[in-house]
N, C-alpha and C positions, 0 to 999 in steps of 0.2 A: 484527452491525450491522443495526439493521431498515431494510428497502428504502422508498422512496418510493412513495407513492401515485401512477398514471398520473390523469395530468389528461384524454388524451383514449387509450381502450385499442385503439378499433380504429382501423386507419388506411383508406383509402378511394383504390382507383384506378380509373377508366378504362380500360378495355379495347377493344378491337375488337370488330362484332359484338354492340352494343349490352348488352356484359357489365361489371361490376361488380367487382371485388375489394373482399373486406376481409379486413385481416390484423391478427392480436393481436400489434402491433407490439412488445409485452414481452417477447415467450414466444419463447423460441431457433424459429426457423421449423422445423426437423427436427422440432419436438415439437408444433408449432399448425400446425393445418393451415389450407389459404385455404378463405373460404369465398367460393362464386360467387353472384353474383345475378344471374341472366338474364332479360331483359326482353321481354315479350310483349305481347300487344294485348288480351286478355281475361286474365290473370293472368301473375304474373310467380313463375320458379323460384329458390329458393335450392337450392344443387347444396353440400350438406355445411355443417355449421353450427357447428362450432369446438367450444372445449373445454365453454361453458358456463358457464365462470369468472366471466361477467358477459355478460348476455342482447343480443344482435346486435339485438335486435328494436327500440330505439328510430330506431338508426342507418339500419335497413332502411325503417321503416315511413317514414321523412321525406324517404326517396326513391321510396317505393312509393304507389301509389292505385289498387292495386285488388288482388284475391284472393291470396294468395302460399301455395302448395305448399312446405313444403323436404324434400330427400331425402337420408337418407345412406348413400354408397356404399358404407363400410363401418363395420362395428360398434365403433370403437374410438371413445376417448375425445376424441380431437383432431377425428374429423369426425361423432359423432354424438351428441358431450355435452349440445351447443345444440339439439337437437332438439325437447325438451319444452317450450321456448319455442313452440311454433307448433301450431295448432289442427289443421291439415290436413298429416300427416308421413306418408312411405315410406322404403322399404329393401328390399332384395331378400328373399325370403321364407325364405330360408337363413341370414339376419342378423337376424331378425326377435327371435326371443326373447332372441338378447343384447342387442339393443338394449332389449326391455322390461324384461329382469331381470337386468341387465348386474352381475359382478363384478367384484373388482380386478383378478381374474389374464384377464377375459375380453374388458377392456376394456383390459387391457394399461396400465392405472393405477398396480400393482404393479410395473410393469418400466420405466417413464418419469419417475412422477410424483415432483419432488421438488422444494425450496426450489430449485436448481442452475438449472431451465429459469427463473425469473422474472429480469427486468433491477425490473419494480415491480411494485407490488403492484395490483391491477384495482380497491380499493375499502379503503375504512379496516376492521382486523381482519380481513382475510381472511388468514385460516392452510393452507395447504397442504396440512399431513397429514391435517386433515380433509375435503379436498375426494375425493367418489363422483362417479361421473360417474353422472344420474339418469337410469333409466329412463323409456321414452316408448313405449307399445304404437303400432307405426305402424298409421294409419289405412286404407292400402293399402298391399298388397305386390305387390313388380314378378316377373316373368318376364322372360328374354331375349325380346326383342324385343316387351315392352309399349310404347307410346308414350306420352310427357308430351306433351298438346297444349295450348299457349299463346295458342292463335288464330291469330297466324301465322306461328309457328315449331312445328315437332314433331321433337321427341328422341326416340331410341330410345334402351332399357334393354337391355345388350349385359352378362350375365353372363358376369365375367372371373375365378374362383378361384382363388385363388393366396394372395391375402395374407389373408385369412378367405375361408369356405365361401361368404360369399354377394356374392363383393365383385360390385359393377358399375362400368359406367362408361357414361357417356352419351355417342349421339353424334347429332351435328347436320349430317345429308345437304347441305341447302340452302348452307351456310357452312364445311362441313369441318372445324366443331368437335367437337374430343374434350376430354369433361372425366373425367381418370382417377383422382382421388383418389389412395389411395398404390399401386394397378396398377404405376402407372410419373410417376418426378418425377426432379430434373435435380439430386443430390446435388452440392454443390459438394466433401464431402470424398469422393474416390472410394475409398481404401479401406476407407471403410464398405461393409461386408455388405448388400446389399438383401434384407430379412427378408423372408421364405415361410413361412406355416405349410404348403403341399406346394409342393415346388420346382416338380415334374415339372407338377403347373396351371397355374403360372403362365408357367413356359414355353411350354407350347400358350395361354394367354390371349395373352400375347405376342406369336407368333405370329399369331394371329388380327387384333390390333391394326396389324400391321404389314402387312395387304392394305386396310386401311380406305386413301381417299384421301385425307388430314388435310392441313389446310394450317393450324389453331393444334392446340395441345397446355395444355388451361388443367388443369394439374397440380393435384396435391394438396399441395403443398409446393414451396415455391421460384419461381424467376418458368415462363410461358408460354415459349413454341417452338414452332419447327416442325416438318415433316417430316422434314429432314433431319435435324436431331438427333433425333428423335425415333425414328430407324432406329438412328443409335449408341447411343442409350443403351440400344435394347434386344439390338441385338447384345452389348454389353459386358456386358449381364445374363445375360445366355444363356451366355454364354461363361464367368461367374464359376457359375454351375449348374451348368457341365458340369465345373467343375475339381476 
């Protein structure tokens, strides 16, 4: 039975902390990741930029008026497909060439992508099996603790390895925002597996996450949280690592 065309594909929330969601309200949320739009005084961040299935960049720019950086945390197809939409793009420099010359099996395209994840379709004739997630050589590559500075807010680049070699996660001293892509996000089915390509990284990333003072948690999947869950869910990771 062919799927319907979405009439509007991304959806658009408000946030605290003058952040932005948009989500490809089609795509099973496990499989499309949020992308953030952080709002600054000399340019503003998008923090991971979706599948790519159809370009974030009108919905961004009708809210934006002025320079926009976007980065993505990590190499796979849900948060760094939408990348080559944008002029000025980072990644950590351990994710850098999958992101430029990304395959099926590196973008994990192969292991996710299928007719199953769409409720509609993003645009008339789009076929699925022929969808790559495109390459996008990043214009800068981050280090732990580079800083994005927005004028006047500045994020630090906190590399966190665990779910790819170069994953990061951004964090925001002034507001106690953490924005961790798939690091760590709030599965509503719990006995899904939280995929590691090395377990033993992502549990010292973990760890490390877990002395930050965080009061939001803007995930990579599923809605925000705080602190407090943001301890259980990484205790409960920890705890299924070590089983």
């Amino acid at each position: 039975m062919q799927k319907q065309t979405a009439e509007f594909w991304y959806g658009i929330e408000a946030c605290d902390h003058d952040v932005v969601r948009l989500r490809e309200t089609w795509i099973d949320p496990y499989l499309a990741g949020n992308i953030w739009l952080v709002r600054g005084l000399e340019r503003d961040l998008v923090v991971d930029s979706g599948t790519g299935f159809l370009s974030p960049r009108p919905v961004i720019d009708a809210i934006v008026d002025k320079p926009t950086i976007a980065v993505a945390c990590a190499c796979y197809y849900d948060h760094a497909g939408g990348l080559h939409f944008f002029a000025e793009r980072g990644c950590h420099r351990l994710d850098a060439e999958q992101i430029t010359n990304p395959t099926a099996e590196s973008s994990v395209v192969s292991t996710y992508v299928d007719e199953s994840m769409l409720a509609a379709l993003p645009y008339d004739g789009f076929e699925i099996e022929n969808y790559r997630m495109q390459g996008a050589a990043p214009t800068i590559c981050f280090d732990d603790g580079d800083i994005i500075d927005l004028g006047d807010r500045r994020l630090e680049v906190l590399h966190v390895p665990g779910v790819t070699a170069g994953s990061m996660v951004l964090w925001e001293a002034a507001t106690g925002s953490l924005f961790t892509c798939d690091t760590l996000y709030d599965d509503p089915v719990l006995e899904r597996d939280f995929a590691a390509s090395d377990p033993i990284a992502l549990s010292n990333s973990l760890n490390r996450l877990r002395e930050l003072p965080v009061n939001t948690v803007f995930a990579g999947h599923y809605q925000s949280f705080g602190r407090e869950r943001m301890l259980a869910l990484i205790d409960r990771i920890l705890r299924s690592k070590q089983a």
